[in-house]
Backbone bond lengths (Angstrom), bond angles and torsions (degrees), N, CA, C in turn:
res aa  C-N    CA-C-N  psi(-1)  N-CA   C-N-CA  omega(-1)  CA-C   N-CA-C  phi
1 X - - - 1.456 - - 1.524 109.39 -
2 X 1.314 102.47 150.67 1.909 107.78 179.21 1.735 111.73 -132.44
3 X 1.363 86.61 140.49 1.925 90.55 -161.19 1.446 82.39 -113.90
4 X 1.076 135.53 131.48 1.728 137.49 137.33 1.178 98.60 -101.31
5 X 1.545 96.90 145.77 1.514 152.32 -164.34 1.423 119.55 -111.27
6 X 1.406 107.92 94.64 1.895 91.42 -172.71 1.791 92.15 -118.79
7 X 1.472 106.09 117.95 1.682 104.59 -158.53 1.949 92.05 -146.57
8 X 1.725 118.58 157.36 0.876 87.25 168.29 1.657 107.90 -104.28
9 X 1.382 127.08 20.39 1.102 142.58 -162.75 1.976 111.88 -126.89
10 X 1.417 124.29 58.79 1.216 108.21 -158.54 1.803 98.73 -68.70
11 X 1.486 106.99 -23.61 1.443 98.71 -141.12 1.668 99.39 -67.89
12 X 1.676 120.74 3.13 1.585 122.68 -173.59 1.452 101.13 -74.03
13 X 1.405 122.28 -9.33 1.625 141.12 -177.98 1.609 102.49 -69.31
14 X 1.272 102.99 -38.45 1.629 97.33 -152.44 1.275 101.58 -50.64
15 X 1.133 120.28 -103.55 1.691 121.72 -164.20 1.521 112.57 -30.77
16 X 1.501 122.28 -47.86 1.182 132.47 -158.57 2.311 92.88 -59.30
17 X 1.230 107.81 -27.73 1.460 105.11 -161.91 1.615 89.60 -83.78
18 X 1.412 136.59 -23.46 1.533 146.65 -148.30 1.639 99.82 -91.75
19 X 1.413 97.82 -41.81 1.635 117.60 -163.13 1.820 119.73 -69.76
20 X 0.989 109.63 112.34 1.731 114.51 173.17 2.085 115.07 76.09
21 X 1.703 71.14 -144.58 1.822 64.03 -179.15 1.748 119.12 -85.31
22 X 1.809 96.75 -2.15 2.242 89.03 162.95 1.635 98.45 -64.82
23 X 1.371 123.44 -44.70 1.546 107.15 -159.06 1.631 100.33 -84.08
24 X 1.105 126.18 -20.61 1.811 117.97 161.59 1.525 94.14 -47.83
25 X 1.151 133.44 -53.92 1.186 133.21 -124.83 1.838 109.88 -82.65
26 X 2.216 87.28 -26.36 1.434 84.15 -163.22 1.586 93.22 -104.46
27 X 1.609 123.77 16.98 1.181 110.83 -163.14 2.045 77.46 -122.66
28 X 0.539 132.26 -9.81 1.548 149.30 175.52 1.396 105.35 -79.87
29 X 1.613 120.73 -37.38 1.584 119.16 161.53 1.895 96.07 103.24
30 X 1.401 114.03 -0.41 1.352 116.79 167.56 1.540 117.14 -56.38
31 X 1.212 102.26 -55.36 1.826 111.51 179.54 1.983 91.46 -135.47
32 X 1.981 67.65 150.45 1.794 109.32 177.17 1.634 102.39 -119.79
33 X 1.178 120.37 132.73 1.636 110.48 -163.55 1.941 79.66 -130.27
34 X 1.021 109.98 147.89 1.393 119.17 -152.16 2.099 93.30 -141.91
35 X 1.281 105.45 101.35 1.619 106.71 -167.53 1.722 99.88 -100.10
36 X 1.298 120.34 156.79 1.744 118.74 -163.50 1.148 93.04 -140.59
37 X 0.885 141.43 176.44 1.936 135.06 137.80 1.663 105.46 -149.72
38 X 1.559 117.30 127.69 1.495 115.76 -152.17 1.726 86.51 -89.14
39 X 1.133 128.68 18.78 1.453 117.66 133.17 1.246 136.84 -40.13
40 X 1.088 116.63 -66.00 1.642 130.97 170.78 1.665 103.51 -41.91
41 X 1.476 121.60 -22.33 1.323 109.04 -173.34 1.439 91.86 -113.23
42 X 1.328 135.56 23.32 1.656 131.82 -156.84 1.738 90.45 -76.74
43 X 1.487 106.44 178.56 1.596 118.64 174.74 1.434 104.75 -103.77
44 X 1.164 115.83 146.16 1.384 120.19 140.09 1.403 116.81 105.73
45 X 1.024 143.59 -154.28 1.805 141.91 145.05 1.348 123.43 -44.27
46 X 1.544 105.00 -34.99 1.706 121.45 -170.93 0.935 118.87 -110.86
47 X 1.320 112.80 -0.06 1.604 125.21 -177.82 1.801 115.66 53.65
48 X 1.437 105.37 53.60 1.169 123.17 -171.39 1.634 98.75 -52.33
49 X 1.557 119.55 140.53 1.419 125.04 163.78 1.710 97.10 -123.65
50 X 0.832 126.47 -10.50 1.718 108.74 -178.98 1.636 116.68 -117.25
51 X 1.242 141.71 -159.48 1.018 115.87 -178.27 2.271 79.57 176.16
52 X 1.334 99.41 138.47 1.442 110.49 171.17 2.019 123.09 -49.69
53 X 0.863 128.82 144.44 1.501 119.94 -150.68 1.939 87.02 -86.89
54 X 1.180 88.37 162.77 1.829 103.59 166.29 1.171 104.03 -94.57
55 X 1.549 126.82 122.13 1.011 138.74 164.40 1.383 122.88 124.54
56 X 1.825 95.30 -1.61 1.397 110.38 -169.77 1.642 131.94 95.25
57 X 0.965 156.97 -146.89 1.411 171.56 42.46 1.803 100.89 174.64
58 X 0.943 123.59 -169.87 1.331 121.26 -139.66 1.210 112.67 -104.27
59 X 1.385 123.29 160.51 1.517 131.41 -177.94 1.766 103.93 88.31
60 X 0.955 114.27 -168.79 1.732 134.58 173.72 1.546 125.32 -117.30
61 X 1.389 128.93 172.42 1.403 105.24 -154.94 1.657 94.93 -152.60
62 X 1.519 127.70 124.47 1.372 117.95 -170.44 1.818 96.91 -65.95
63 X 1.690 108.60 148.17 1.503 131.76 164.12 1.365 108.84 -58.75
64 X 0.964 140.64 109.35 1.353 158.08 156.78 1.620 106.92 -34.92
65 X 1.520 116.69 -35.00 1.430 126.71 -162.73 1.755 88.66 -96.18
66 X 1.230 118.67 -69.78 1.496 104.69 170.15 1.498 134.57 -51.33
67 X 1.208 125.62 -9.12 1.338 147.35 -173.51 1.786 97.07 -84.18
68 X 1.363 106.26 -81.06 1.292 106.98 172.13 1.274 134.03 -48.13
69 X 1.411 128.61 -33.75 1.454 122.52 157.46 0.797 99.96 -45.94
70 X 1.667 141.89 -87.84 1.255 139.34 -175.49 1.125 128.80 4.09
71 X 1.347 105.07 -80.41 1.897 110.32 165.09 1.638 122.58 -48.73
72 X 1.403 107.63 -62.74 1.554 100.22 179.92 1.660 121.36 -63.26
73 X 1.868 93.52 -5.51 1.862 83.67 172.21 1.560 104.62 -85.52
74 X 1.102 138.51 4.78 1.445 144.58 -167.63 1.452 102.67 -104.16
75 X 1.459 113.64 -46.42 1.371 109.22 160.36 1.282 136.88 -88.61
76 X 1.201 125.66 -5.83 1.495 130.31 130.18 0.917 136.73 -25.39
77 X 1.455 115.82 -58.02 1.631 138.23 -176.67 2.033 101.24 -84.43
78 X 1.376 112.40 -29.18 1.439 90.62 174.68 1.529 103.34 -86.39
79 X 1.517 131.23 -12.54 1.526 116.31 -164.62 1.628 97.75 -92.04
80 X 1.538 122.28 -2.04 1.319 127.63 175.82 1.441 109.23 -76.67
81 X 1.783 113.06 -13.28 1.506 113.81 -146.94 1.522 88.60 -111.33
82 X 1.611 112.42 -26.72 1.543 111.23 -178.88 1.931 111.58 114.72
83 X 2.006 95.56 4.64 1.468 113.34 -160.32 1.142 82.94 -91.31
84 X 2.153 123.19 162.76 1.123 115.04 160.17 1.305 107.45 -90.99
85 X 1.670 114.65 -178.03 1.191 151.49 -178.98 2.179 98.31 -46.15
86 X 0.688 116.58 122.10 1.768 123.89 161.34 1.069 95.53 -77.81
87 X 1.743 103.11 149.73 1.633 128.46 -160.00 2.012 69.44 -97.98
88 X 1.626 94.29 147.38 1.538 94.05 169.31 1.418 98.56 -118.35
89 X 1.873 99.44 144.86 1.567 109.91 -165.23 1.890 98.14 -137.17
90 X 1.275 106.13 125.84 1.308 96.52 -158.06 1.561 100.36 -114.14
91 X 1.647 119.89 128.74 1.443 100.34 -150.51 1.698 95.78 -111.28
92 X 1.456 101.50 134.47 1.708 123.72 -159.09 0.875 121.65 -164.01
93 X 2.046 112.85 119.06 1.872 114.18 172.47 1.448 96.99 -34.11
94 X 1.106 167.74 -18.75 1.231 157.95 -147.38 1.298 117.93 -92.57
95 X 1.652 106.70 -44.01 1.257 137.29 -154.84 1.904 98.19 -66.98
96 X 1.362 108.89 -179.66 1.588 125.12 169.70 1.386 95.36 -83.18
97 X 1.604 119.40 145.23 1.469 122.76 155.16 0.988 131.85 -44.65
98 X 1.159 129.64 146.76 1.320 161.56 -152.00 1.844 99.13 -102.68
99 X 1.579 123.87 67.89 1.348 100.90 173.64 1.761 115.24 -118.52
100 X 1.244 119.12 -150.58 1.673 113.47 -167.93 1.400 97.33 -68.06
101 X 1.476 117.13 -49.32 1.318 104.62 177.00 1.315 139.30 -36.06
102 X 1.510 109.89 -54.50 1.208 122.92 179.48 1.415 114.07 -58.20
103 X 2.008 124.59 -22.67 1.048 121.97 169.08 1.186 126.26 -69.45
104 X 1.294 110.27 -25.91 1.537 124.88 -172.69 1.466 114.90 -71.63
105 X 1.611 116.76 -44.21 1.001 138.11 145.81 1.684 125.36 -23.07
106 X 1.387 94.13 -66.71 1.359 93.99 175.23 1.726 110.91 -89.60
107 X 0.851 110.92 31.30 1.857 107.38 168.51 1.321 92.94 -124.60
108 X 1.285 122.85 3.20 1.959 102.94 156.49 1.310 107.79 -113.30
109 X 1.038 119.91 -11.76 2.169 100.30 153.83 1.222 116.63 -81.76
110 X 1.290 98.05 146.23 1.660 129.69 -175.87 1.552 95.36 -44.57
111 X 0.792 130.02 -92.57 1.809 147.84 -172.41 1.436 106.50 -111.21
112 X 1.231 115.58 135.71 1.492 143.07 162.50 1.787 109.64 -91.00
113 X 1.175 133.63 166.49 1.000 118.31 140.76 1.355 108.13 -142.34
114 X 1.541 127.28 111.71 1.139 139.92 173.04 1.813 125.53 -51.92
115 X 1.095 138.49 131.94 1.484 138.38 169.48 0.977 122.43 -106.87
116 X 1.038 131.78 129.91 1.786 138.45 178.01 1.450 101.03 -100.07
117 X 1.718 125.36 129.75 1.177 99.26 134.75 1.462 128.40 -156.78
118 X 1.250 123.21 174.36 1.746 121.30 -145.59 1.637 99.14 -111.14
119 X 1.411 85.82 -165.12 1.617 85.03 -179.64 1.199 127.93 65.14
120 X 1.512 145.42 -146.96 1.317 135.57 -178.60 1.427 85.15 -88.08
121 X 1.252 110.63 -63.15 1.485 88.25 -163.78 1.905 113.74 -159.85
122 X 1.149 117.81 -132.79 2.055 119.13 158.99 1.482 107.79 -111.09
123 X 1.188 95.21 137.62 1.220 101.45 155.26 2.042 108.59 -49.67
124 X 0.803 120.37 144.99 1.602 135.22 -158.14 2.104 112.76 -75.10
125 X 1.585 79.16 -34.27 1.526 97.75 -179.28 1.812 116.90 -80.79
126 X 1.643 98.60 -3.19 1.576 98.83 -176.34 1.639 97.47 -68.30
127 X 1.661 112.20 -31.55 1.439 96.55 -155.85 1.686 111.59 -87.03
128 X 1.520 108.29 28.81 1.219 114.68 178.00 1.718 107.77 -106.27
129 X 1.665 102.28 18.32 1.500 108.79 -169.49 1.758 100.86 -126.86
130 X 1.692 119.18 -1.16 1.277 110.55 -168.67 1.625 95.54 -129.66
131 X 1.480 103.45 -170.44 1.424 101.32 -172.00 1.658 115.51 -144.20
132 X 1.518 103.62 19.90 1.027 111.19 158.74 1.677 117.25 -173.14
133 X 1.111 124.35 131.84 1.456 118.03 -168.25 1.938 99.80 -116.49
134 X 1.703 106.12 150.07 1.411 96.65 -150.76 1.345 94.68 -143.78
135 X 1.492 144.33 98.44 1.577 148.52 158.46 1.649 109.59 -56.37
136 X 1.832 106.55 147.96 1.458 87.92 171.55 1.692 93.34 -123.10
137 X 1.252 115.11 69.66 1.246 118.68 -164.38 1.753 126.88 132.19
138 X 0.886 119.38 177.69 1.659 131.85 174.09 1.319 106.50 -117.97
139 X 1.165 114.69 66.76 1.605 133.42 164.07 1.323 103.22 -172.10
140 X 1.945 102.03 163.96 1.079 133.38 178.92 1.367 123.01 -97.59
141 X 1.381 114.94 122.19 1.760 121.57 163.34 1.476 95.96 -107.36
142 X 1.769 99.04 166.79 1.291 135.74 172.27 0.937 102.61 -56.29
143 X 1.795 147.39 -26.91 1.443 128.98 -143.93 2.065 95.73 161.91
144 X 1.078 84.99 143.45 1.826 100.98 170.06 0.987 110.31 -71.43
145 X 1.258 170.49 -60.36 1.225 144.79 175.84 0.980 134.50 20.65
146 X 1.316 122.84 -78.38 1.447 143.66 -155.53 1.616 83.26 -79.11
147 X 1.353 122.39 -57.10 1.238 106.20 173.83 1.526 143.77 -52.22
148 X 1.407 99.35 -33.19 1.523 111.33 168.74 1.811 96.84 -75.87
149 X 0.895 158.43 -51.59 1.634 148.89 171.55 1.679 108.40 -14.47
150 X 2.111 96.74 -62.45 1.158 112.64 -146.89 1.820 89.81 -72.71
151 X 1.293 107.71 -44.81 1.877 94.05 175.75 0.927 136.91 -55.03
152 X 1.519 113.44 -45.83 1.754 142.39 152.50 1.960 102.31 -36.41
153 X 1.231 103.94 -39.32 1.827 88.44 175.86 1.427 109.84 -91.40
154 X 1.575 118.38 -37.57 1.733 108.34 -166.22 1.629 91.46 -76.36
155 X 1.253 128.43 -11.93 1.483 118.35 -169.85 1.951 107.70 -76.71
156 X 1.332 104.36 -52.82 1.082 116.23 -154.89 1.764 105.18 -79.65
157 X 1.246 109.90 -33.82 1.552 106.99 177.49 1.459 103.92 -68.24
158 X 1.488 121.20 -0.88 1.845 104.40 177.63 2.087 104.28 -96.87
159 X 1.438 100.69 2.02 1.507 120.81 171.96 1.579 114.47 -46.51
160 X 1.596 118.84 102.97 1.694 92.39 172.63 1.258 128.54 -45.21
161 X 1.597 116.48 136.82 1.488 116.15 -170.43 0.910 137.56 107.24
162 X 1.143 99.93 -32.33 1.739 127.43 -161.50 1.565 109.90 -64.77
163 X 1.276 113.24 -69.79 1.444 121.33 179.07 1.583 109.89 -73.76
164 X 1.321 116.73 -34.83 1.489 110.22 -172.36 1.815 122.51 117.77
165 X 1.583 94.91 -36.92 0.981 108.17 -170.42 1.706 100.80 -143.07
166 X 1.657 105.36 120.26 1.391 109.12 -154.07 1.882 96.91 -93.75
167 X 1.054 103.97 7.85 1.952 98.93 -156.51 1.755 90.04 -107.76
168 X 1.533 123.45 -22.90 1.682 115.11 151.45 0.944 112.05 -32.89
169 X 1.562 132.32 -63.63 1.246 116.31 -138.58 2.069 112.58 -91.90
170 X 1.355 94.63 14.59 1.298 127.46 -157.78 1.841 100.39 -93.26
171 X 1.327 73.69 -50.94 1.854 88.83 -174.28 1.599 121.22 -104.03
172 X 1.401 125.21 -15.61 1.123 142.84 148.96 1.397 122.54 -26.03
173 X 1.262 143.39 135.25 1.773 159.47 173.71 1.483 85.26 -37.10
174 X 1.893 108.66 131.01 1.700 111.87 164.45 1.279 103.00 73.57
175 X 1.771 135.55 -8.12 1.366 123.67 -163.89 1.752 85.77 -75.50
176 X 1.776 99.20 -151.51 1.405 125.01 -172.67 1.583 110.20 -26.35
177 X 1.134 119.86 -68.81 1.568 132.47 -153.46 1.802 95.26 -95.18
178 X 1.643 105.84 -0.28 1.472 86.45 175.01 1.823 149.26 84.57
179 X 1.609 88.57 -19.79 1.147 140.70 173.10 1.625 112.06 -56.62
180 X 1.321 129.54 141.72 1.684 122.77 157.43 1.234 98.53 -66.43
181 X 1.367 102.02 164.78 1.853 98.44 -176.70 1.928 112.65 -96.38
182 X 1.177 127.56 149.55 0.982 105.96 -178.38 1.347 125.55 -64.09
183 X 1.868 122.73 -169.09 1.190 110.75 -170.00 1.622 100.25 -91.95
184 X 1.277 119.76 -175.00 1.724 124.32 -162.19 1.963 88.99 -150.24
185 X 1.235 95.84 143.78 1.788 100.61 170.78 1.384 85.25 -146.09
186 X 1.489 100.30 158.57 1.626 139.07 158.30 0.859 115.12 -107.43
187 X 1.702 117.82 -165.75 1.630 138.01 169.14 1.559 101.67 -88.05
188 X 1.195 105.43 135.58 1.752 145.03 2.48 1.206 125.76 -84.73
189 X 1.669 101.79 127.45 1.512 106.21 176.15 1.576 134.29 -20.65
190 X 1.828 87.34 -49.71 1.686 80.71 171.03 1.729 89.18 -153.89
191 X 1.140 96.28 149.59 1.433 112.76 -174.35 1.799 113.81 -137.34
192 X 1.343 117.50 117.82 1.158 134.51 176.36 1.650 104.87 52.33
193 X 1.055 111.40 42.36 1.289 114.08 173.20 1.741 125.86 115.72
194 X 1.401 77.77 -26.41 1.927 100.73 -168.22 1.551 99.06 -90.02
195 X 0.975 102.28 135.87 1.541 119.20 -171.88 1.370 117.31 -118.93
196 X 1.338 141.82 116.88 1.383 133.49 162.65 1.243 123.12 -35.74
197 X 1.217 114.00 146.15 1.803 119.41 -171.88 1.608 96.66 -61.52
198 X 1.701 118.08 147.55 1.384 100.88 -167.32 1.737 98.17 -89.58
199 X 1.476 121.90 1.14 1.541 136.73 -170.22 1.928 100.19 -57.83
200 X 1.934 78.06 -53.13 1.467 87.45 -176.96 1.474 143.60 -55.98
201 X 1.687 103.97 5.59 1.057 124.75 -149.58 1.408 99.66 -135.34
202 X 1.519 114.23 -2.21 1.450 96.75 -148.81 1.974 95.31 -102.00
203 X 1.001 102.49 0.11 1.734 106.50 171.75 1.639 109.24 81.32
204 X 1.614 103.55 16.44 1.670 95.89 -173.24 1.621 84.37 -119.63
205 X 1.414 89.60 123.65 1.594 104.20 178.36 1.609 118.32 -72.22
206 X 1.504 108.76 -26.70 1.430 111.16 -174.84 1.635 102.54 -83.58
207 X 1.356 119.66 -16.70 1.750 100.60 -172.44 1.768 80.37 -104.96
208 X 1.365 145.54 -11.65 1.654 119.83 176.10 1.563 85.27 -73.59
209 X 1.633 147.68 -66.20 1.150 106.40 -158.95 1.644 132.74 -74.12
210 X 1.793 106.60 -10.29 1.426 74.17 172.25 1.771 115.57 -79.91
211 X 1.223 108.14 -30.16 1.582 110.45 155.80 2.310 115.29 -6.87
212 X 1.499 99.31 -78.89 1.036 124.38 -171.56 2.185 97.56 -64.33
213 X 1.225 110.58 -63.90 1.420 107.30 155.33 1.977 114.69 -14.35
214 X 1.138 94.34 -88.38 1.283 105.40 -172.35 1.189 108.37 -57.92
215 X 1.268 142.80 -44.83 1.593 133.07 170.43 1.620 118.20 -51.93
216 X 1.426 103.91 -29.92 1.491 103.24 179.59 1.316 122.37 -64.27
217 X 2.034 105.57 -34.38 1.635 115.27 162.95 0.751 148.44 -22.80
218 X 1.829 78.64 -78.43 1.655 116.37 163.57 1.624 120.22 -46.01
219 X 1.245 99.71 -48.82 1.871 103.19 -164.67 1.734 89.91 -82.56
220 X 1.087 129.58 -25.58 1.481 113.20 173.34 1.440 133.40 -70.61
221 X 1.654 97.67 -26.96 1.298 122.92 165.77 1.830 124.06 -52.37
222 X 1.213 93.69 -56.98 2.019 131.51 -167.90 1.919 70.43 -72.57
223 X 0.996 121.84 -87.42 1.258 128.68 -111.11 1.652 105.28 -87.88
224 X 1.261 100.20 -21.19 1.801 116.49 -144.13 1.970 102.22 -144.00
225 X 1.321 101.38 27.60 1.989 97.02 -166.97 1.690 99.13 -51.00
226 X 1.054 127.38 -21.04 1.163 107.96 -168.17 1.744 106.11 -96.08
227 X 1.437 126.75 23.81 1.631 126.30 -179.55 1.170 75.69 -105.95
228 X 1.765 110.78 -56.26 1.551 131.08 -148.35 1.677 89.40 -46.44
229 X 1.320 131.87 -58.06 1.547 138.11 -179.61 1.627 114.70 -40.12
230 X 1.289 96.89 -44.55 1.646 100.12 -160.08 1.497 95.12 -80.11
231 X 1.359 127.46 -43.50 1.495 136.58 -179.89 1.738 108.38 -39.41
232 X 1.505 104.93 -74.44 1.408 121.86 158.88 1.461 129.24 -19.97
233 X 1.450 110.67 -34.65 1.666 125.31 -172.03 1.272 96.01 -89.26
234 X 1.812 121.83 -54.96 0.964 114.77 175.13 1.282 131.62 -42.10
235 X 1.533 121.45 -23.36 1.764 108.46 -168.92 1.307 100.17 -114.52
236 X 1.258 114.83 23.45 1.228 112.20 179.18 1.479 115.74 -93.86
C-alpha cells in the first residue's frame, strides 16, 4: 500500500514512520509513505502557500492553486512509475468520522493520499479536487498531521502481515462484530485486592469465550450506548 503525504511539516513524520509495526511495515515492503510539502509549489520569493480570505475575517487560508499542484505532482510521479492514482482524503473537523470501518476501507486501496492543512483553513475549492474528506473527532487542531499519523496507524495494522497475528484485529474494540473488546488480565493473579476472573483461569475454552462474549455486551452497553444503539438497529 502507498500513503502520500501533502503536509507543510514532513519532518513531524520522521520517527513516527521508523517507530513499531508502521516502520516494520515500511521496511517489510508493506507500505511506501510518500511525504510532499506544497512549499515546493509556494509563490513568490517565500514560496507563499496561503493567502488572506475574500471577504475578510481572520487568520490565513491554504491556495487552492498551490494545494492542487501538490497532489497531481504525487500523481504524476506515481503514473511515471506505472503506480495508480491515490484516492485523495482531505483531513477536516468538517469531514465524516474517522471509524474502524473507514480503516478497513482504506487498507484495500492501493494508495490513499492524505492532506494536511494549517492555518485557518482551505481555500473551499480544494475540496472540488479530492474524494473524500475525513474528521477524527469534533474538535479543532492546528494542522493534520496528527491526524494523518492516526489513519496511517489504524490503516496499516489491518495490512496482511503487518501485526503477525491476523485474528487481533478480529477481536479487538470496533473489530468484526463491532463490539468494545473485552477486558484482558495478566500476572499477578491478584493484585491489591483485584483478582482475576476465576473463568479465566479455569482452562475451559468454551465458558472463557462466552465469558469474553458477554463482557464485550456489557462494556458496549455501559460504556458506548450510542454503538450499543446502532448495533441493535442493525439486527433488527
Amino acid at each position: 500500500m502507498r500513503v502520500d503525504v501533502v503536509t507543510l511539516f514532513p519532518e513531524l513524520f520522521d520517527t513516527f514512520l521508523k517507530t513499531s509495526f508502521v516502520g516494520r511495515a515500511m521496511s517489510g515492503g508493506q507500505l511506501e509513505v510518500r511525504l510532499r510539502s506544497p512549499r515546493d509549489f509556494g509563490l513568490g520569493k517565500h514560496k507563499s502557500v496561503d493567502d488572506t480570505p475574500y471577504g475578510g475575517g481572520s487568520g490565513m487560508v491554504m491556495r487552492v492553486d498551490v494545494m492542487v499542484a501538490c497532489m497531481e505532482s504525487l500523481d504524476a510521479d506515481a503514473e511515471k512509475e506505472g503506480k495508480p492514482p491515490a484516492r485523495r482524503v482531505l483531513l477536516t473537523p468538517q469531514g465524516r468520522p474517522f471509524v474502524q470501518a473507514t480503516a478497513t476501507a482504506f487498507s484495500a486501496e492501493p494508495a490513499i493520499m492524505l492532506i494536511c492543512g494549517r492555518y485557518e483553513g482551505f481555500d473551499e475549492r480544494i475540496r472540488g479536487f479530492v474524494a473524500d474528506e475525513i474528521s477524527l473527532g469534533d474538535f479543532v487542531m492546528t494542522g493534520g498531521e496528527v491526524a494523518a499519523m492516526a489513519v496511517i496507524e489504524a490503516t496499516v495494522r489491518l495490512l496482511p502481515g503487518v501485526l503477525g497475528n491476523e485474528e487481533s484485529t478480529r477481536e479487538e474494540s470496533h473489530g468484526a462484530e463491532g463490539l468494545l473488546e473485552y477486558p484482558h488480565y495478566t500476572r499477578p493473579a491478584e493484585f491489591r485486592g483485584q483478582a482475576v476472573p476465576e473463568v479465566l483461569a479455569s482452562g475451559n475454552h468454551a465458558h472463557i469465550a462466552a465469558w469474553r462474549s458477554a463482557q464485550s455486551v456489557e462494556r458496549t452497553r455501559s460504556r458506548r450506548p450510542d454503538l450499543a444503539a446502532r448495533l441493535e438497529k442493525k439486527e433488527r
